[in-house]
C-alpha positions as CSV (number, residue, x, y, z in Angstrom):
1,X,-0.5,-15.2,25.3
2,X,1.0,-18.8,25.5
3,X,4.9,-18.5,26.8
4,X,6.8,-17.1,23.1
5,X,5.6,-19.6,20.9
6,X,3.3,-18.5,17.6
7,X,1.7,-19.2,14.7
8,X,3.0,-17.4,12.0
9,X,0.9,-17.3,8.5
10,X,3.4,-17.7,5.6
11,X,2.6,-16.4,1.9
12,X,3.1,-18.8,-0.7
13,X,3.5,-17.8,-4.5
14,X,1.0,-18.2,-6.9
15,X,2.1,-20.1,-9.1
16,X,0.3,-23.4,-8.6
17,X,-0.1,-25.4,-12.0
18,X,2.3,-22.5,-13.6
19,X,6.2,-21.8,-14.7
20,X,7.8,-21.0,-11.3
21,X,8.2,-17.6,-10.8
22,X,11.0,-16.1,-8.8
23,X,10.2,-16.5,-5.4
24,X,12.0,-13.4,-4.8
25,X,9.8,-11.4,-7.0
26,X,7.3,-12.4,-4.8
27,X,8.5,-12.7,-1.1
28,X,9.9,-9.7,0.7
29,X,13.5,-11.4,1.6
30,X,12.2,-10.9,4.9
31,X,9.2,-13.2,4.7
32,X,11.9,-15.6,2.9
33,X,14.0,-15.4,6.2
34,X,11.6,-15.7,8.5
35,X,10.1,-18.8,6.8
36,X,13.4,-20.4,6.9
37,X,13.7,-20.7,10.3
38,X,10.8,-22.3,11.2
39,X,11.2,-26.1,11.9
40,X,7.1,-27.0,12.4
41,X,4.9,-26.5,9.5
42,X,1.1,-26.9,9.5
43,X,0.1,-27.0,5.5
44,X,-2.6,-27.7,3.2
45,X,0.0,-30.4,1.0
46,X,2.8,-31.6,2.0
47,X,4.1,-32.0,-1.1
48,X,3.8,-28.2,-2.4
49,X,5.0,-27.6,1.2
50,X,8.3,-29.3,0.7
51,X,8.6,-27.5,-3.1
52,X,7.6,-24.2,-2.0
53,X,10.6,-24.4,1.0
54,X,13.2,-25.7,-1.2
55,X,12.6,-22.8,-2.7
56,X,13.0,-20.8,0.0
57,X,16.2,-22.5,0.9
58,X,18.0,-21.6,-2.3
59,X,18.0,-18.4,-1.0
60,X,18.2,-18.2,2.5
61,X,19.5,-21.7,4.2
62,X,17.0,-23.6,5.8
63,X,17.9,-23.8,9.4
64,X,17.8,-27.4,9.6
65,X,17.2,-30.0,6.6
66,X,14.3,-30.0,4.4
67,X,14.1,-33.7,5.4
68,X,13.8,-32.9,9.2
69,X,11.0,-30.3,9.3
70,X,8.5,-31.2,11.2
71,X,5.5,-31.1,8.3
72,X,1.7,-32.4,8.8
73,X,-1.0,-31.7,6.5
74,X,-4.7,-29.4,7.6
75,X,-7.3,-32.3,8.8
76,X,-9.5,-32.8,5.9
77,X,-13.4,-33.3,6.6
78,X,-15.1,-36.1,5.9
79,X,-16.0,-37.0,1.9
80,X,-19.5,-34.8,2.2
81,X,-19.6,-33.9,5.1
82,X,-19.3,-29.9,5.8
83,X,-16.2,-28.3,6.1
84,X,-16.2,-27.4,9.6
85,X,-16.7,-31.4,10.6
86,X,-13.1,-32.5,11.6
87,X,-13.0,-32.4,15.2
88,X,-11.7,-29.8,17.3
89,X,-9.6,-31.2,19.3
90,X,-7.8,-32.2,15.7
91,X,-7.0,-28.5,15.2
92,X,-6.2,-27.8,18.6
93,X,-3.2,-30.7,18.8
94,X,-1.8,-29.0,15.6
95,X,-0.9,-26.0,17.6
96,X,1.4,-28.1,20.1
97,X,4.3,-26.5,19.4
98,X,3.3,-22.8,19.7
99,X,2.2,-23.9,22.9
100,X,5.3,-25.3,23.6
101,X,6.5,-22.0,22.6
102,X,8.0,-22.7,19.0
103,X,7.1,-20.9,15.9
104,X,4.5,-22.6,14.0
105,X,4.4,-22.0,10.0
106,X,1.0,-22.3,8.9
107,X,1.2,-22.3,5.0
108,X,-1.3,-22.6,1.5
109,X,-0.2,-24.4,-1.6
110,X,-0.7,-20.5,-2.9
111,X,-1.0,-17.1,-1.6
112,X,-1.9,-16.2,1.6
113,X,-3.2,-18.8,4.3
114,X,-6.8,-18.5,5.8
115,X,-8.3,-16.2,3.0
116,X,-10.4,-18.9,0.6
117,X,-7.9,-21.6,2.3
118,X,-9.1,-24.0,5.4
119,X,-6.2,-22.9,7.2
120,X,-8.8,-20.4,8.7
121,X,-9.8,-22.6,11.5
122,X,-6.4,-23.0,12.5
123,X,-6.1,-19.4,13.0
124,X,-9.5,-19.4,15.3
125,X,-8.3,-22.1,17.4
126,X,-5.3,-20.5,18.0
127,X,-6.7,-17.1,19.2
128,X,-8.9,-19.5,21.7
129,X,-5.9,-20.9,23.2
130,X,-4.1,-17.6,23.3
131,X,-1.3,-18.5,20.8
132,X,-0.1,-15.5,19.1
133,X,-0.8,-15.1,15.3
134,X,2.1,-13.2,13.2
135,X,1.0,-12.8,9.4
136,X,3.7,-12.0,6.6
137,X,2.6,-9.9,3.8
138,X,2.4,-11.5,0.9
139,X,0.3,-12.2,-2.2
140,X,-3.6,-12.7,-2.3
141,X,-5.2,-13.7,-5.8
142,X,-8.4,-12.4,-4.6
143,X,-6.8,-8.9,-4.1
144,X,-4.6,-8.5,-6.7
145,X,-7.3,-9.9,-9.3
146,X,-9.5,-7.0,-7.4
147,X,-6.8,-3.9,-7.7
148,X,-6.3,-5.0,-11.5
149,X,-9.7,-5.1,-12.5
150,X,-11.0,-1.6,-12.1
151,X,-14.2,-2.3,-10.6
152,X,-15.1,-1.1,-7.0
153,X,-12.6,-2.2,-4.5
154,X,-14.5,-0.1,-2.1
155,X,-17.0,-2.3,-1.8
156,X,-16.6,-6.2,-3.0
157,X,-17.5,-10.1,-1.6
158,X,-15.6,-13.3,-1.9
159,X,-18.4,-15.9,-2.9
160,X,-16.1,-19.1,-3.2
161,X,-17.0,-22.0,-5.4
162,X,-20.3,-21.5,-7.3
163,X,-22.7,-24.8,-7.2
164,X,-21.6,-27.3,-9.8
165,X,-25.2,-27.9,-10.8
166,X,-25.6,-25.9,-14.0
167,X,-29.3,-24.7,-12.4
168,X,-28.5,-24.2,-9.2
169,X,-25.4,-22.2,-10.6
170,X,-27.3,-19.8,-13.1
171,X,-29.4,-19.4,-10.3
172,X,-26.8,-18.6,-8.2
173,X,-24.9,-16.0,-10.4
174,X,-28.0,-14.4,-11.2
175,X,-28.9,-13.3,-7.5
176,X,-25.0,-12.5,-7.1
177,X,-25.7,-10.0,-10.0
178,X,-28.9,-8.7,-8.8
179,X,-27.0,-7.8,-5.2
180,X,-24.3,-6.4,-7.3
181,X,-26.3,-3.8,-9.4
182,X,-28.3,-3.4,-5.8
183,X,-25.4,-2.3,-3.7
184,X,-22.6,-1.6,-6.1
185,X,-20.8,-4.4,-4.7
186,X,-18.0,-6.7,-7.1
187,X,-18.5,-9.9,-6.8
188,X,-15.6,-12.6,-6.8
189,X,-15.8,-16.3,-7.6
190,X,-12.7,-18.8,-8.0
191,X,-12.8,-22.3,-9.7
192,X,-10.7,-25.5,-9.8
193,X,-8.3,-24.6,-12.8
194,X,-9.6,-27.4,-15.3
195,X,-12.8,-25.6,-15.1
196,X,-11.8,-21.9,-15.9
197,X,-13.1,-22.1,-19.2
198,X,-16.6,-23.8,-18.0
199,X,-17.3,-21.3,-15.3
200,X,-16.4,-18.6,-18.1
201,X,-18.9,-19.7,-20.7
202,X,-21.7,-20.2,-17.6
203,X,-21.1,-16.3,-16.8
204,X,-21.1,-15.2,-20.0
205,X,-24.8,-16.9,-20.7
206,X,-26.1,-16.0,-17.4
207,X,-24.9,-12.7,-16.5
208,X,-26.6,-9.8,-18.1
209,X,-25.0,-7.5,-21.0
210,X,-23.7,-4.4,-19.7
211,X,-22.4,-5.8,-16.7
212,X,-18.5,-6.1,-16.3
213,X,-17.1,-8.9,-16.2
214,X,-13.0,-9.3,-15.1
215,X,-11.0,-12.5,-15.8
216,X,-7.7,-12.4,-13.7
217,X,-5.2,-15.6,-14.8
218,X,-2.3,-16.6,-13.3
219,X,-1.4,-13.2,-11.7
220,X,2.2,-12.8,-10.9
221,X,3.1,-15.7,-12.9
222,X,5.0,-15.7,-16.5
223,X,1.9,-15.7,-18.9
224,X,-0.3,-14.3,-16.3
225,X,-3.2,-11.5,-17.3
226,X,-6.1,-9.5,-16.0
227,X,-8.9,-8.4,-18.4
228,X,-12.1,-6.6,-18.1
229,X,-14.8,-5.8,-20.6
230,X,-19.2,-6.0,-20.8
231,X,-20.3,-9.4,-21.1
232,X,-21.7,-8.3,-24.4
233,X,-18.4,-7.6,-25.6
234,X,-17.2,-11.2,-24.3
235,X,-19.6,-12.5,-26.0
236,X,-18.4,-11.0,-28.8
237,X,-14.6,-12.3,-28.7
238,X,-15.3,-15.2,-26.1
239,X,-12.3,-15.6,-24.0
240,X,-9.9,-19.0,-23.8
241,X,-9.2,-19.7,-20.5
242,X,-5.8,-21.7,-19.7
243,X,-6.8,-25.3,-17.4
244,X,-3.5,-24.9,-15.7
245,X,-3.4,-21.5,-14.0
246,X,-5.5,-20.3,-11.2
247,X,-8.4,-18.1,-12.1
248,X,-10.1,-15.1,-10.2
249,X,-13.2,-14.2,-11.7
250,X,-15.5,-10.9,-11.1
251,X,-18.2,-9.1,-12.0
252,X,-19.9,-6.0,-11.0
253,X,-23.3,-4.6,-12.3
């Protein structure tokens, strides 16, 4: 490994768009102090960045001032180009201080950095360099909205973003279903909050009756819910989905 520095992967709440919620209630106090002490932060805004560690500084000082952290946002890709089109080199000078041997912070605007965040790449360059990686535990949407639903968490997929093309997302959905009732496998989908309640009604007149659909809502935050029935029974008492809150959706078959 490179000399002591590392990158360490700090949890966020998630409570994006939502009342704040205790950050205790989420964080271990460990996690808390730990985060505190790091004086180079890699993040995907700087401005949640800055909210999320005053936060953290309410209840365990900051070693130095909010103002003085060293803060620089994840290299964002082209407009349409893919994702992994930022240069390399980008992501590797972002690591200069673990290899300088600091600790690097390395955090999301919510839950836990590199699962459905871009932060992932940063983690990949740093194993190719030989920087350590430390994760804190912390909160994941994806698997709390999993453990409350009560479908299989034995076997599941993250899918992302469906397609924004109504056609090309029916389409979508309906092969996602068809490898569900196949395998046995849930199948999770997340979508920009202002679209909740659109991604909702496109499930409920693609996907097929009897399978189970979950809506998961602004877990951990005041307000926050997890709810599973058939789509037929959706269909009966169609949901309202909130615009504000994150949203994990899933379905098995």
């Amino acid at each position: 490994m490179s000399g002591a520095g590392r990158l360490v992967l700090v949890p966020s709440t998630l409570d994006l768009g939502a009342t704040p919620t205790p950050i205790t209630e989420v964080l271990s106090q460990g996690a808390i102090a730990r985060a505190a002490g790091i004086g180079h932060w890699v993040v995907e805004n700087a401005k949640a960045a800055r909210s999320f560690l005053k936060r953290v500084g309410e209840v365990v000082p900051l070693a130095q001032p909010l103002q003085s952290l060293a803060i620089t946002e994840l290299p964002r890709p082209r407009k349409g180009a893919p994702a992994d089109d930022t240069d390399a080199r980008a992501w590797e000078q972002l690591l200069a201080p673990a290899l300088a041997g600091q600790a690097l912070g390395l955090l999301s605007d919510a839950g836990l950095p590199a699962v459905a965040d871009p932060g992932a790449r940063l983690v990949a360059a740093a194993h190719a360099r030989g920087v350590a990686v430390e994760v804190l535990a912390g909160a994941s949407s994806l698997t709390l909205a999993l453990a409350a639903s009560g479908l299989n968490g034995q076997r599941f997929a993250f899918e992302g973003y469906l397609p924004q093309d109504a056609g090309e997302r029916a389409r979508r959905v309906k092969a996602l279903e068809q490898r569900s009732r196949q395998e046995g496998q849930t199948q999770l989908v997340i979508e920009t909050p202002y679209r909740n309640q659109a991604l909702a009604d496109a499930l409920l007149a693609t996907l097929q009756p009897g399978t189970r659909l979950s809506l998961a809502c602004g877990l951990t935050s005041p307000g926050g819910f997890c709810a599973t029935r058939t789509v037929a029974d959706w269909r009966r008492q169609p949901p309202v989905l909130p615009d504000t809150l994150p949203a994990v959706f899933l379905w098995l078959a």
